[in-house]
C-alpha positions in Angstrom: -23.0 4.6 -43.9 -22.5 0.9 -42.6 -23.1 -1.3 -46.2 -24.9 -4.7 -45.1 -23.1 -7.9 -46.4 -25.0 -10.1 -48.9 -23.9 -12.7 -46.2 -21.2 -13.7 -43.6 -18.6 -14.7 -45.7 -18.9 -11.2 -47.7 -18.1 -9.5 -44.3 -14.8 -9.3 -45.1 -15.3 -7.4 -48.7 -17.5 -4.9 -46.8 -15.7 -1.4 -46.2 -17.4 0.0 -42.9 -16.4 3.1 -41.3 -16.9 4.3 -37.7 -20.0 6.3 -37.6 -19.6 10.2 -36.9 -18.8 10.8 -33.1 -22.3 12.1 -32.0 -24.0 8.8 -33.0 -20.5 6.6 -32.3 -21.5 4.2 -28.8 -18.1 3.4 -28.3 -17.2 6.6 -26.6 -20.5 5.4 -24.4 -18.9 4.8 -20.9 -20.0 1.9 -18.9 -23.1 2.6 -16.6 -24.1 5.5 -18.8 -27.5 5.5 -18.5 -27.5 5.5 -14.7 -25.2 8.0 -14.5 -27.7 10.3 -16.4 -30.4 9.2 -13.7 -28.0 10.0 -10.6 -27.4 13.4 -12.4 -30.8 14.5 -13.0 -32.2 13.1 -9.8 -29.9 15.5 -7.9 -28.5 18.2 -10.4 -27.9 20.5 -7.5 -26.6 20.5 -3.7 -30.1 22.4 -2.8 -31.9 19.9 -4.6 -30.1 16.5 -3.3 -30.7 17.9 0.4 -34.6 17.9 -0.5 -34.9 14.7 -2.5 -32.9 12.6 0.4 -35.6 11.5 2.1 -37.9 11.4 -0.8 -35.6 9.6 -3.0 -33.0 8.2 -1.5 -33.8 4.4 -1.8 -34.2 4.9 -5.9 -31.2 7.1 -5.7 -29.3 4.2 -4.1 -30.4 1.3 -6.2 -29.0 3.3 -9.3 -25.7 4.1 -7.3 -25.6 0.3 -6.9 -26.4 -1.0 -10.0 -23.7 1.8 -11.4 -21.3 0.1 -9.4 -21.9 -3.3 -10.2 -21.7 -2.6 -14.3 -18.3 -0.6 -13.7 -16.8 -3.8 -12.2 -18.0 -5.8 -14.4 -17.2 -3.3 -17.6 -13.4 -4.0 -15.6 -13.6 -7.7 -16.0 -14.7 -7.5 -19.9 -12.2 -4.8 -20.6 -9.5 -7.8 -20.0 -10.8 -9.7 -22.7 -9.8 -7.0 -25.1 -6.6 -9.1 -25.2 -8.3 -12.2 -26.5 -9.8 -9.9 -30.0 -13.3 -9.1 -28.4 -14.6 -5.3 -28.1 -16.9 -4.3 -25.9 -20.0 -2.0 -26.0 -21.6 -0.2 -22.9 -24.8 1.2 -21.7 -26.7 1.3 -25.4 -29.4 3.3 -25.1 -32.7 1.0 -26.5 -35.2 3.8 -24.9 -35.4 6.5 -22.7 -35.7 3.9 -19.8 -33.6 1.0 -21.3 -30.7 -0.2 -22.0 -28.3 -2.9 -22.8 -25.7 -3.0 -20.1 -23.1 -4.9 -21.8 -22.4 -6.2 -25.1 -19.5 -8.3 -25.9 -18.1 -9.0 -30.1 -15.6 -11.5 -30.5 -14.3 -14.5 -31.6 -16.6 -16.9 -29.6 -19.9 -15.0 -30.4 -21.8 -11.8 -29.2 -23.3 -11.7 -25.9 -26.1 -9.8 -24.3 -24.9 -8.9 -20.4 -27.4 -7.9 -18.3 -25.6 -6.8 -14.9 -27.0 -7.7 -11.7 -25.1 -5.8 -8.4 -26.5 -8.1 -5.2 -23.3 -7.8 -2.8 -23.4 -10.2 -0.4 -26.8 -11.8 -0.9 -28.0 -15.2 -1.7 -29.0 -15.7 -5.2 -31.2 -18.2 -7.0 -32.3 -18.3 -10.2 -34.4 -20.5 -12.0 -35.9 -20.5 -15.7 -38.2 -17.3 -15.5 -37.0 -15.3 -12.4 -34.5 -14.8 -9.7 -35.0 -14.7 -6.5 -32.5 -13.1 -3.3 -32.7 -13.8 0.1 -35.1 -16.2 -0.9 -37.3 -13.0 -1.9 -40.0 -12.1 -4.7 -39.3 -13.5 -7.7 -37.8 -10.8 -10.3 -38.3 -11.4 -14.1 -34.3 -11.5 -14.7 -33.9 -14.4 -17.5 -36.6 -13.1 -18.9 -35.2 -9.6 -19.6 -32.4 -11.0 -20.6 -33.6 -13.0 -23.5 -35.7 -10.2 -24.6 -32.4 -8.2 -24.7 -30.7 -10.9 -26.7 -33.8 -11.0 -28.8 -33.5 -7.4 -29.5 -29.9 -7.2 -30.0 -30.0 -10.1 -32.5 -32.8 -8.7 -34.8 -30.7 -5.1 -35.2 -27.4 -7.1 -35.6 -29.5 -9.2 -38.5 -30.8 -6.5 -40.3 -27.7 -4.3 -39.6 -25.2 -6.9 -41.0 -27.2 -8.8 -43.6 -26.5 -12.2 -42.0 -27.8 -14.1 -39.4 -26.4 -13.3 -35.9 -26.3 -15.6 -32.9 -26.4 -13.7 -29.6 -26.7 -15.5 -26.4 -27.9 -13.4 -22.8 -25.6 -13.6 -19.9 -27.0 -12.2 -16.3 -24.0 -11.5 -14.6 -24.4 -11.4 -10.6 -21.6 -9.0 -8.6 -20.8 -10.2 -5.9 -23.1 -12.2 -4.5 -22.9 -14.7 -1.4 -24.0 -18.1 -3.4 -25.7 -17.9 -6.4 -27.7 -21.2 -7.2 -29.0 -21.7 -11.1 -31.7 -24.5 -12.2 -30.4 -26.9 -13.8 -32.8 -26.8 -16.4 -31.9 -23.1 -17.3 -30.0 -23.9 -20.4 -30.6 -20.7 -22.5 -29.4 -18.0 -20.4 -25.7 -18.3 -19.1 -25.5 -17.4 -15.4 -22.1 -16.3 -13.7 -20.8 -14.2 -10.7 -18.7 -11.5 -12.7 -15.2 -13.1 -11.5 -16.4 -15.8 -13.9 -16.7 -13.7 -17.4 -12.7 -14.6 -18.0 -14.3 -17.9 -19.1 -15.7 -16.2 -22.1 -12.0 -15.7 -23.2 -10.8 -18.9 -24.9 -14.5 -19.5 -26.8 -14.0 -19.3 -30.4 -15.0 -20.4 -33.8 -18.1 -18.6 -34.1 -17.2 -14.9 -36.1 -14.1 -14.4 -37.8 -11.9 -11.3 -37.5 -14.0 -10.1 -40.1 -17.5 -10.7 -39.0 -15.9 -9.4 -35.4 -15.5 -6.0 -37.0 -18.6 -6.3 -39.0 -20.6 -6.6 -36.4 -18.8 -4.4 -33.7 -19.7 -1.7 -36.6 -23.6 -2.2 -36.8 -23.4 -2.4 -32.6 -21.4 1.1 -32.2 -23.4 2.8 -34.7 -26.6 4.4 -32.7 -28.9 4.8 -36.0 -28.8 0.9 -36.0 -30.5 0.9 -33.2 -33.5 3.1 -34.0 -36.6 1.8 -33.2 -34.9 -1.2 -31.8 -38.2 -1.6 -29.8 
């Protein structure tokens, strides 16, 4: 059982141990929860032959979005290098999840995974917009991610954890943010390698510390 530090600079004196396997989210592979959708949407050859017509926009939004969050779980699994870990797909409720979440040196960071191949992106301070479309809500998921993700890391560690939202667009066209959008950081995923060389924010320590609340799947019961 992970013991909570009396504060950040006890991190260090705090012996965690990796939770047991079944609850253990680093064995969690990187579009998880969409593979579970693909899967039960069409368990069966008989089955996927009758749901094509019925289902085969849905079915191909989640292929997409599966698609974008494995590229992009490629990009962060180069960071590794650099002392950061990385957590995938954690299950928040039976309909979300947190794609990403990268520990390391320079912070911890909410990724919310966006897959809009080849399509003009804007985003502004409460929603996105491609092809000049409806707007969709995307900071604003984001930052209720972070929120979420900062309040079990909090109680979970016993000291005050910054986490900052990232929406990551793959691929797009031209992605165009508001200036004014200070709070949530917004980069095509070719651009998470800038994450590297941050630093200053955890030590080695608090890395682990917190990397140990994240991976654990009790911590995040009743996360919403």
């Amino acid at each position: 059982m992970i013991r909570p530090a009396a504060s950040a600079s006890g991190a260090a004196s705090t012996l965690r141990t990796p939770p047991p396997s079944n609850y253990d989210l680093a064995s969690r592979r990187p579009g998880q929860a969409l593979r579970d959708k693909i899967r039960a949407d069409c368990p069966s050859l008989i089955q996927r032959s009758l749901a094509w017509a019925l289902r085969r926009s849905e079915n191909a939004s989640w292929r997409r979005g599966l698609r974008g969050e494995l590229i992009v779980s490629r990009e962060l699994a180069r960071l590794r290098r650099h002392g950061w870990r990385t957590l995938h797909s954690i299950p928040l409720s039976p309909t979300w999840d947190i794609d990403h979440l990268l520990i390391g040196p320079g912070g911890v960071f909410s990724i919310n995974t966006k897959h809009h191949r080849g399509k003009t992106v804007w985003v502004g301070d409460h929603v996105a917009r491609i092809n000049q479309g409806e707007g969709r809500p995307y900071p604003r998921s984001s930052r209720r991610e972070a929120a979420v993700v900062k309040k079990v890391l909090d109680r979970g560690c016993g000291f005050a954890v910054e986490v900052k939202p990232v929406l990551v667009f793959v691929k797009p066209a031209k992605l165009t943010v508001q200036p004014s959008l200070q709070d949530v950081r917004v980069i095509e995923n070719r651009e998470l390698s800038a994450l590297s060389p941050l630093a200053g924010v955890l030590s080695p320590e608090q890395v682990d510390a917190v990397y140990a609340v994240a991976r654990d799947q009790r911590s995040w019961t009743s996360a919403v």
